[in-house]
Structures are given as structure tokens and as C-alpha cells.
DRENBALO-21297 format. One line per field, with one value per residue (C-alpha): residue number from 1; residue in one letter; chain; x, y, z. Coordinates in steps of 0.02 Angstrom, whole numbers, m for minus. Each point is the difference from the previous one (the first is absolute). Layout:
<rs>
nr: [NUM | ...]
rest: [a | ...]
kette: [A | ...]
east: [X | ...]
north: [Y | ...]
up: [Z | ...]
</rs>
This chain:
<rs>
nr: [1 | 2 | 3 | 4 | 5 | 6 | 7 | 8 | 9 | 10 | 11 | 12 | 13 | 14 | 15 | 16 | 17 | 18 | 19 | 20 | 21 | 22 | 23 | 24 | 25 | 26 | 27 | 28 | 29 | 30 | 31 | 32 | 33 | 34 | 35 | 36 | 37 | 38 | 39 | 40 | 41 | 42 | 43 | 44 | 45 | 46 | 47 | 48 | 49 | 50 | 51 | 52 | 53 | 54 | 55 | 56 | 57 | 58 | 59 | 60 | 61 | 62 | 63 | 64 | 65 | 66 | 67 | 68 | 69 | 70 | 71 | 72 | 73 | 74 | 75 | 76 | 77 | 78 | 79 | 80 | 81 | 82 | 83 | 84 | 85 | 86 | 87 | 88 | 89 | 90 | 91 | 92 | 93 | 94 | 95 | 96 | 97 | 98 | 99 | 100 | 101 | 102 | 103 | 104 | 105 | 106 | 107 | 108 | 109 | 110 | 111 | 112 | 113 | 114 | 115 | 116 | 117 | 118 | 119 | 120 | 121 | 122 | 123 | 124 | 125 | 126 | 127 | 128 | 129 | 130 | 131 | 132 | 133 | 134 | 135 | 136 | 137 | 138 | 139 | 140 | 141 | 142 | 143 | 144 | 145 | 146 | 147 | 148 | 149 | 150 | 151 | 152 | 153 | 154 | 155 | 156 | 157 | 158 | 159 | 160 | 161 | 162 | 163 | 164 | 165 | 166 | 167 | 168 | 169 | 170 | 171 | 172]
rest: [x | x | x | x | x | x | x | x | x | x | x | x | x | x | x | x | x | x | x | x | x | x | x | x | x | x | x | x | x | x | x | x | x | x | x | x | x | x | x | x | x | x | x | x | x | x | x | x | x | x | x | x | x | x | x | x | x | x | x | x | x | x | x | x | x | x | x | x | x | x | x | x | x | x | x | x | x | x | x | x | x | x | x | x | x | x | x | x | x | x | x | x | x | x | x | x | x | x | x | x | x | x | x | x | x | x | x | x | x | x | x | x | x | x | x | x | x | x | x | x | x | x | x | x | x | x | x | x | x | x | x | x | x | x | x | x | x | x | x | x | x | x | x | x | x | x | x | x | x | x | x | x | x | x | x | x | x | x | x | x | x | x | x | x | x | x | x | x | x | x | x | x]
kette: [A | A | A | A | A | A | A | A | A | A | A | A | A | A | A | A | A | A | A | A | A | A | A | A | A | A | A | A | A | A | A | A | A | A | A | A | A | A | A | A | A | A | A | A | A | A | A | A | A | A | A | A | A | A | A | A | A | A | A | A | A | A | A | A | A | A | A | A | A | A | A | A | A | A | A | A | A | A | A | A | A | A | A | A | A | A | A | A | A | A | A | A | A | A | A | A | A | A | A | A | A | A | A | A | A | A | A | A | A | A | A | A | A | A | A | A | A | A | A | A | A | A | A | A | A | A | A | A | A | A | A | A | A | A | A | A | A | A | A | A | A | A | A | A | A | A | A | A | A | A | A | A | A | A | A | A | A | A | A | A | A | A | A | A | A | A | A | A | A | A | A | A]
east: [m502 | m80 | 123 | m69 | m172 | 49 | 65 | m143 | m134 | 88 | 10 | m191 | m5 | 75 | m113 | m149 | 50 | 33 | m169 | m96 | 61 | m10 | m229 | 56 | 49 | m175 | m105 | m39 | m14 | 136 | m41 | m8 | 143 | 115 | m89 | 43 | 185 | 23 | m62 | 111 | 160 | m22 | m25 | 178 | 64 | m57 | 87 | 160 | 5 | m41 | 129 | 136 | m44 | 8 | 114 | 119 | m112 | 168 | 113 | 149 | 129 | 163 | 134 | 107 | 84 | m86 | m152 | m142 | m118 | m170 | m96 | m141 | m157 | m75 | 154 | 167 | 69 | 180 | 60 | 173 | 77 | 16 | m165 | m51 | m59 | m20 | 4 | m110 | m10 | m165 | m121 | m115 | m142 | m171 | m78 | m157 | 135 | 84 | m144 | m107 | 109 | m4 | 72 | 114 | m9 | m87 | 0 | m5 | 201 | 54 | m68 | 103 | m36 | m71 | m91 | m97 | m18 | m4 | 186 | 98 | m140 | 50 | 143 | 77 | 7 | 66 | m24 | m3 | m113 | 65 | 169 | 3 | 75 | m10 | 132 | m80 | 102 | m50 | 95 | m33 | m127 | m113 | m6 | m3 | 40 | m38 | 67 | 63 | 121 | m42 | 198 | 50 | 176 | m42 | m112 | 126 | 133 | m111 | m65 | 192 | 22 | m131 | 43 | 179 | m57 | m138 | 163 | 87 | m128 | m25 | 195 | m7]
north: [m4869 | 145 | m24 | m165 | 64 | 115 | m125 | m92 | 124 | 35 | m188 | m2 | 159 | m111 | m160 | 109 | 53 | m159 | m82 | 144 | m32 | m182 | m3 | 93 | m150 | m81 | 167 | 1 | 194 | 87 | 159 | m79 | m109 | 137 | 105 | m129 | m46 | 207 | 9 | m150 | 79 | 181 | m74 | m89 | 145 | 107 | m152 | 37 | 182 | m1 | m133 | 110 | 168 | m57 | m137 | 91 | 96 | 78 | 110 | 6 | 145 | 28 | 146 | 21 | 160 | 114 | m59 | m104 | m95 | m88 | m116 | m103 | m43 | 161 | 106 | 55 | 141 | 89 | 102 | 112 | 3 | 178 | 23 | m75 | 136 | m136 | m187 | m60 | m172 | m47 | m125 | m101 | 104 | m107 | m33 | 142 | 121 | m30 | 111 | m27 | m95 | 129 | m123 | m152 | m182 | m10 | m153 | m69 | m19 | 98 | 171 | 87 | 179 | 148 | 42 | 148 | 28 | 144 | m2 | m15 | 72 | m110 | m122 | m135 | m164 | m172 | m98 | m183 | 37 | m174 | 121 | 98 | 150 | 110 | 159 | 143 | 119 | 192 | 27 | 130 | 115 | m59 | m184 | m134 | m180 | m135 | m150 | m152 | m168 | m160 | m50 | 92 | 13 | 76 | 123 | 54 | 25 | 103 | 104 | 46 | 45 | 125 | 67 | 37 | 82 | 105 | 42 | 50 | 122 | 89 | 29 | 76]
up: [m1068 | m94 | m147 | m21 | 16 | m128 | m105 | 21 | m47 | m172 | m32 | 36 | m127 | m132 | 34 | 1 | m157 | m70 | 67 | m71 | m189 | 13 | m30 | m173 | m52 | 2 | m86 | m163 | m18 | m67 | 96 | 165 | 3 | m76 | 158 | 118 | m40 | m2 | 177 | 76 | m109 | 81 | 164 | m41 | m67 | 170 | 132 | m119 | m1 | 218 | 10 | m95 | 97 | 182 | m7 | 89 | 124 | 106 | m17 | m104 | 30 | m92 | 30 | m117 | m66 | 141 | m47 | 82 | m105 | 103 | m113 | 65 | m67 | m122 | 62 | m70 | 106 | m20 | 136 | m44 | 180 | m41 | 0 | 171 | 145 | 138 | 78 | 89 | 81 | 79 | 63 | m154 | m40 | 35 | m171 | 33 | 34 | m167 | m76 | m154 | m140 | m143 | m123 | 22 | 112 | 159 | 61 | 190 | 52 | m140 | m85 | m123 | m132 | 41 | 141 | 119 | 153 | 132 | 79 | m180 | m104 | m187 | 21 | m89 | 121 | m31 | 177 | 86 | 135 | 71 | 25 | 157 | m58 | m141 | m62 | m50 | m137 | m26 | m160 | m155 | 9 | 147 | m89 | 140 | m30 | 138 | 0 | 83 | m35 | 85 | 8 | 173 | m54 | m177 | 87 | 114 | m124 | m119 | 142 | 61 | m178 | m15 | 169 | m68 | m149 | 90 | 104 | m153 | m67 | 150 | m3 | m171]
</rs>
């Protein structure tokens, strides 16, 4: 439902836009029509430019080559399994216990870039809140990335692989 709400709203975007350049067909000034018809194009230009960034407001993971890459909306994060200190599976955090967005996509089932907040201090996060669990990495120097995948069986397959290769460093 809230995808077609979505869908909805940037439609509306578009139309607004539209209906705000069509009186510039009926002044006679210059100035104020070429005012007008800028105003109704930047709008457009705005519902285009949301539409493109949050799209795809979940997470994407790949592993390839002992590395993981997250992107969601505003994020692009690449782990080296090498790098990672710790796994964590947990509950979803609530959305106030996300922390204060420092840049990136907040929205209500899905917030995504980097965030604050007093148990991981400045994290990267790309999250479906509509998802009941989230995996936690430690990797790198003190970096955190949280994260979750609203397939059950992807999650659970990318979760046993950075299990093995936290496994794997802690042998070396």
C-alpha cells in the first residue's frame, strides 16, 4: 500500500507541476511566464530526482570475492571479510533508536546512510523496519554497518557467510 502511496505522491509532484505552467500560457509578460514555466519544470525536475534516489528504498547485498557490498538508498558500503571484528544478529531497532540521520534516507519502513546514536556512536545503516531482524557487522577500525534484507532466506545465507569469515579471522 505505501508503494502506491508513494507512487502516487510523485505522480501528484508531476501534475502539480504541470498545472502550475499551464496559466503561463495566458500572460502576456515575458518575465512572468518565463518565471512560471521555471517553477512547474523544477518542481518536475525535484519528483524525478526523489523518484530516482529512493526507488529502491532496501537493501541490496552482494558477496563476491570476500567482499560484501550494501547499497540502499544514499549508501554504498564494502566490507573485506577480513576486515570484520564481529556478527551480530538482533531484534529491528525502533526508528527513535536509530539516532539522528547525519546524512542519507530516512523514511518510515526504510532509513538508509549515516547515522548517530548512543550504543554505535556513527554508523552506516541500510534497514526495512517492516523486517524483524537486523545483522550488525563490527568491521575495520571501529566502523559499524547495520543492516537488514527483507528476503529471509537471503538474510540467512549472508549472515552464515559472515559468521564463517569472522571464524576465519579469528583463526589467523
Amino acid at each position: 500500500m505505501s508503494d502506491t502511496i508513494y507512487k502516487i505522491g510523485m505522480i501528484g509532484l508531476v501534475a502539480l507541476g504541470i498545472c502550475i505552467m499551464i496559466p503561463a500560457i495566458f500572460i502576456d509578460d515575458d518575465t512572468e511566464r518565463l518565471a512560471i514555466i521555471l517553477s512547474g519544470m523544477i518542481m518536475i525536475v525535484i519528483a524525478a530526482i526523489m523518484f530516482v534516489i529512493t526507488r529502491n528504498r532496501h537493501a541490496r547485498v552482494t558477496i563476491e570475492n570476500a567482499t560484501m557490498n550494501v547499497k540502499g538508498p544514499l549508501l554504498n558500503v564494502t566490507v573485506a571479510f577480513d576486515s570484520i571484528a564481529s556478527v551480530e544478529v538482533r531484534e529491528v531497532l525502533t526508528l527513535r533508536k536509530f539516532g539522528f540521520k547525519m546524512g542519507g534516507y530516512g523514511g518510515l519502513r526504510c532509513v538508509s546512510g549515516t547515522y548517530r546514536n548512543g550504543e554505535f556512536g556513527t554508523y552506516k545503516v541500510c534497514a526495512d523496519t517492516r523486517v524483524p531482524t537486523m545483522i550488525v557487522v563490527r568491521h575495520g577500525g571501529g566502523d559499524i554497518l547495520v543492516f537488514n534484507i527483507k528476503d529471509e532466506f537471503e538474510m540467512q545465507s549472508v549472515q552464515n557467510a559472515l559468521t564463517r569469515a569472522v571464524k576465519d579471522n579469528q583463526k589467523r
